[in-house]
N, C-alpha and C positions, 0 to 999 in steps of 0.2 A: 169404512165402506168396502163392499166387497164385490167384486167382478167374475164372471166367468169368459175368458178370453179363449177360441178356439187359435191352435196353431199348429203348425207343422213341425216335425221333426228337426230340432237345431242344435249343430254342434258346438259345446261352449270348450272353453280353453281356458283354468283357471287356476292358474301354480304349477302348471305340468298334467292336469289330473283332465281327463276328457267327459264330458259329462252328456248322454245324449238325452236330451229334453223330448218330448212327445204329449199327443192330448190335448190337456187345456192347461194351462198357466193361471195361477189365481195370484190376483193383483189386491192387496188389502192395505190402506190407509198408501195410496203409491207404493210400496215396498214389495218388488215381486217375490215371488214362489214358485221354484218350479220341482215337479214333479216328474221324479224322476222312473227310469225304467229297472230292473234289476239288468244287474252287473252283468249278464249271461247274455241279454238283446243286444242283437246289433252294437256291439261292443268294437268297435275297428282295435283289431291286433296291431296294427305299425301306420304307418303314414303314406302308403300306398294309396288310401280311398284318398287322403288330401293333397294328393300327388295326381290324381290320375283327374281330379275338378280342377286341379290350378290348370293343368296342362289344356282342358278342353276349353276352358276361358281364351285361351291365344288365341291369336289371329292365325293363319294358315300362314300367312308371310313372316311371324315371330317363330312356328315351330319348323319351318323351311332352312330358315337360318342356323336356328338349333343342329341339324340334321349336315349342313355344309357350310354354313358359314366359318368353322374355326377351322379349314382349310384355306377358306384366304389370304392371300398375305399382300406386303406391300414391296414393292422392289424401287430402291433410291441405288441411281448411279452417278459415277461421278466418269466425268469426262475432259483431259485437258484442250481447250483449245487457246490456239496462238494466233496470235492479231499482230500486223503488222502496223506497228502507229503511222508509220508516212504515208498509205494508201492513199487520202486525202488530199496530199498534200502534191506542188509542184513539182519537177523532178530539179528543178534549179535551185529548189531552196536544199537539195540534201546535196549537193558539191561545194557549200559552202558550208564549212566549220564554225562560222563566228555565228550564225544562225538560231544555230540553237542556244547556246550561253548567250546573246544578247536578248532575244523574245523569252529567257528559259521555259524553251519546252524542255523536257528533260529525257533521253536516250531518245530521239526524234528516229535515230540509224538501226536501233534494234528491238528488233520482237518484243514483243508480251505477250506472257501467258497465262489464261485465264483459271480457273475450273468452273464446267459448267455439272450445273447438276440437275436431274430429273427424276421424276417419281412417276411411277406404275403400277399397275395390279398384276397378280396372278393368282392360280389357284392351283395345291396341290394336287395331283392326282395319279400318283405312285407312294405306296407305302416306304418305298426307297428313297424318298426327297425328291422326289421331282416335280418341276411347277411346270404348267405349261403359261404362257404369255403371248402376249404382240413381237415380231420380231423389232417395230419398229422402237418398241419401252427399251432393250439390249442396246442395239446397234452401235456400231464404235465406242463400247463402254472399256473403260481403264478400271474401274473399278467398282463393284456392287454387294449392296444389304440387302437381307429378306427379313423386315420385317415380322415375326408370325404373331397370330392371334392373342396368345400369352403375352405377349410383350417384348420376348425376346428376340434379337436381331443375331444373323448368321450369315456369313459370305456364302455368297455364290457363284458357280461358275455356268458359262453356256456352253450346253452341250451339243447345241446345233440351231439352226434356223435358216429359217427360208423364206425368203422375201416374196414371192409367189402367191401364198398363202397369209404371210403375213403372222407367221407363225414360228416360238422359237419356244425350246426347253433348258430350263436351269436346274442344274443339281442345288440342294443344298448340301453345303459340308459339313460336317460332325454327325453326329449318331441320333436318333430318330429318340424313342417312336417319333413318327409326323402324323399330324391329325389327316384325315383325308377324304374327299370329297365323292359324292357318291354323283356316278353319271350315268345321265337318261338316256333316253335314244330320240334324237333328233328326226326322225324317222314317223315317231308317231305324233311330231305334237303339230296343232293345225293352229288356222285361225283364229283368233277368239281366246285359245288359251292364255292365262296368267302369263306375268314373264318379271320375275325378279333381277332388278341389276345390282351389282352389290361392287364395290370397290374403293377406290380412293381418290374421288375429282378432287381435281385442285388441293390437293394435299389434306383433305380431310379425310381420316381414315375410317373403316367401316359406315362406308354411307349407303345407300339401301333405299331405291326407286321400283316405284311399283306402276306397272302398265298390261298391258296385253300384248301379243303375238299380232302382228299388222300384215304381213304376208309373210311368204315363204319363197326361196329358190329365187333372190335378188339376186341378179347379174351386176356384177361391179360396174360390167360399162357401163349401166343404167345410169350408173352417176357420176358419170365422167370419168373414172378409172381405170388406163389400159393395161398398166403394166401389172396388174394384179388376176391371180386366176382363181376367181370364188362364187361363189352362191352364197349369200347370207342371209340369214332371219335378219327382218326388222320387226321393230318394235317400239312402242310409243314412251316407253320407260325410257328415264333421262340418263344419258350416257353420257359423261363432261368427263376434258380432259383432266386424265390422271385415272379416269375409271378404266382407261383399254388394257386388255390384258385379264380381266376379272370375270369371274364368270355371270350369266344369265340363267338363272333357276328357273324352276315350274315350279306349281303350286304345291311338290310332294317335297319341295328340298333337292332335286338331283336338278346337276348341272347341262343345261340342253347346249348351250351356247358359251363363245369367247368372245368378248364384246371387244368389237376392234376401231368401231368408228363413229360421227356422228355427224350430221349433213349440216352443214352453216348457211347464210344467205337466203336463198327462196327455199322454202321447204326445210327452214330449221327445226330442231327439233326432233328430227327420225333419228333412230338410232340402230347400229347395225351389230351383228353378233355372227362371227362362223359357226356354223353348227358343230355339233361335240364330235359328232360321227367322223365327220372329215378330221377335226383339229387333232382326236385321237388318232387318226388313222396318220398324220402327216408326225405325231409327235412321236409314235413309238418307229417310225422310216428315220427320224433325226438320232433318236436313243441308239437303233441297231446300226444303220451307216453312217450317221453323222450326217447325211444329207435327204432330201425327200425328191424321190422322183415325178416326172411329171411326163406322161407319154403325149406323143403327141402324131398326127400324121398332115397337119401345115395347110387345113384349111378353118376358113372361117364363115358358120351357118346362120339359115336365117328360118322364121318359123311357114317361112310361102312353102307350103312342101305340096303333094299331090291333092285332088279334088278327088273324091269317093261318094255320090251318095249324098255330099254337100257337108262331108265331114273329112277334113283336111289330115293330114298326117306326112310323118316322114319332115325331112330335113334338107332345105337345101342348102346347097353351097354357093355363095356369095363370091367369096373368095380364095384362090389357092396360091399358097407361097411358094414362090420359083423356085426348084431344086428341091424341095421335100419329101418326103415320102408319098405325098398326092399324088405331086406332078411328075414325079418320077416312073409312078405306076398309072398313068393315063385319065387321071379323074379330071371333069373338065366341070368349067364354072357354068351352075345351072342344074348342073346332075344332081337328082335329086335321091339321099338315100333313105328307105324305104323298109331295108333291113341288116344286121350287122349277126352273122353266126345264126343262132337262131334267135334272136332277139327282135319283135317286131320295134320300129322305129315313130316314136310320136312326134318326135321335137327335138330340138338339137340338143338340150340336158340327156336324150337318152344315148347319145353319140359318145357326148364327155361321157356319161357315164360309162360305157360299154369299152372307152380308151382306157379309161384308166384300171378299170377290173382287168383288163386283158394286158397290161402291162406293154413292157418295152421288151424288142428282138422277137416277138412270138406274132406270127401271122393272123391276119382277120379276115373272113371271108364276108367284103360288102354286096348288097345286092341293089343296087341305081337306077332310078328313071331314067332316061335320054331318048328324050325325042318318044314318049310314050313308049319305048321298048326297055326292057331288063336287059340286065347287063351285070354281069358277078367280075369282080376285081377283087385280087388278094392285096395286100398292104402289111406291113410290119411298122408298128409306130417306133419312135426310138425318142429318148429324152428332149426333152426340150433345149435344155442348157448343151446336148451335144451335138444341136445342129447351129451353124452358120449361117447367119443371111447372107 
């Protein structure tokens, strides 16, 4: 029996030999036939056309990873801590010797010590070895591995961090190449965008959560945090511990974000990321000083700022810390500022903002509401960490 089958164009694969089908296919007694093209047609020279369909098959979040994932690594540290066995106990039962040999508790009198260990993410982003992280994953580390994508583990040393930010950088040691992570600009990405988290919760390594971008320019105090000074992306993508320190992708593969935290209790679930912008900008202040600066002029804003029109603007102040640079130079609680250099003033993000570009010891020319009249007041912010309450 004989059939005429129309079909398309199929690539077969059979012993090495490439054979490209086209036409019709004739099908007799079941046993196909196919009909071939001469050797000359659409003949693919190398494995590039089947290279370049496997690749379009992936998902965005498979070729993303591609592109930055083997710049991830994983960081395990070890830490000794010393416990005191008697804490517990009453201070009469430790002046008595026979105490311990008769209940045998054993060295009841002296120390122990443990090793504690922990696991973290980070992600290259110096061709030089450099990872950036959480300062929190570091912190009184005795001793640390960097895991890399390959498999191979390599000490590491930290090269600075700052608890501020939340943010610390580690060399690795020995000789490179280091695969390395390509970063975006936090700057342009909005709501609604992709947000890939990729790291190592709970010690499972390369794990990989897909969400969206949920807002932008979270104030930490939002969520109970004072001692920290951030704006963070959140995002609906699942951040578990072991993931902090790791980066948050967009949908091109570049790194927007370092995922530093994740909200428990009521409103579990959120997950928070610094943007690149900043964590670059704090990591390469730890590379070159070893520490990152933080200017400041020692008050605290709120978004009640002037009525225009029935569109608000400017920043006011809430709060000023006694002895500051504020109060030093006459700014009074209420004052609302409006503009800073030539910078017009929306909110108090443009305040911080305009502090920190202008640095520490260099003068700022503000311009303040009080009492509906202007008023220009210079100030010089100076480090955070070098003023005294």
């Amino acid at each position: 029996m004989l059939k005429l089958l129309k079909s398309k164009p199929i690539l077969k694969i059979f012993k090495g030999v490439y054979i490209y089908s086209f036409g019709m296919s004739l099908l007799m007694s079941g046993i196909p036939f196919v009909v071939q093209s001469s050797a000359s047609e659409n003949l693919p020279t190398d494995l590039q056309d089947i290279e370049t369909k496997t690749y379009k098959r992936k998902s965005f979040v498979a070729r993303a990873l591609e592109k930055s994932g083997p710049a991830v690594v994983t960081i395990e540290t070890e830490k000794r801590v010393t416990n005191n066995n008697s804490d517990n106990l009453p201070r009469s039962f430790l002046i008595d010797p026979y105490f311990e040999r008769f209940f045998g508790i054993p060295n009841i009198q002296s120390p122990r010590s443990t090793i504690e260990k922990r696991q973290g993410s980070g992600v290259i982003f110096s061709s030089k070895g450099l990872v950036i992280t959480n300062a929190h994953v570091v912190e009184e580390t005795d001793q640390m591995l960097v895991g890399l994508s390959n498999g191979k583990r390599v000490v590491g040393k930290v090269v600075g961090q700052d608890s501020l930010t939340d943010l610390a950088v580690i060399r690795l040691e020995g000789k490179g190449p280091w695969p390395q992570a390509f970063l975006g600009d936090s700057n342009k990405i909005i709501v609604g965008d992709w947000a890939i988290a990729v790291g190592n919760p709970y010690g499972l390594e390369k794990t990989v959560t897909l969400g969206i971008i949920s807002n932008l320019n979270r104030n930490v105090s939002q969520l109970g945090i004072s001692d920290k000074r951030l704006n963070l992306i959140q995002t609906d993508a699942a951040i578990n511990p072991g993931n902090s320190g790791g980066p948050l992708l967009n949908s091109n593969g570049e790194v927007i974000g370092i995922n530093t935290l994740v909200r428990s209790g009521p409103g579990a679930g959120l997950g928070f990321a610094i943007p690149i912008n900043k964590a670059i900008e704090i990591a390469n202040q730890l590379v070159d000083k070893g520490q990152a600066i933080h200017p400041m002029i020692g008050v605290h804003l709120s978004r009640a700022g002037a009525k225009t029109e029935k569109i608000n603007y400017g920043a006011t102040i809430e709060y000023i810390v006694p002895g500051g640079p504020a109060d030093k130079q006459g700014f009074k609680v209420k004052d609302i500022i409006v503009k800073i250099n030539k910078i017009e003033i929306r909110d108090p993000k443009d305040v911080v903002d305009s502090i920190n570009m202008n640095g520490v010891d260099k003068a700022m020319k503000f311009i303040i509401l009080r009492n509906n009249a202007r008023r220009i007041i210079t100030v010089k912010p100076v480090d955070i960490r070098s003023f005294k309450l």
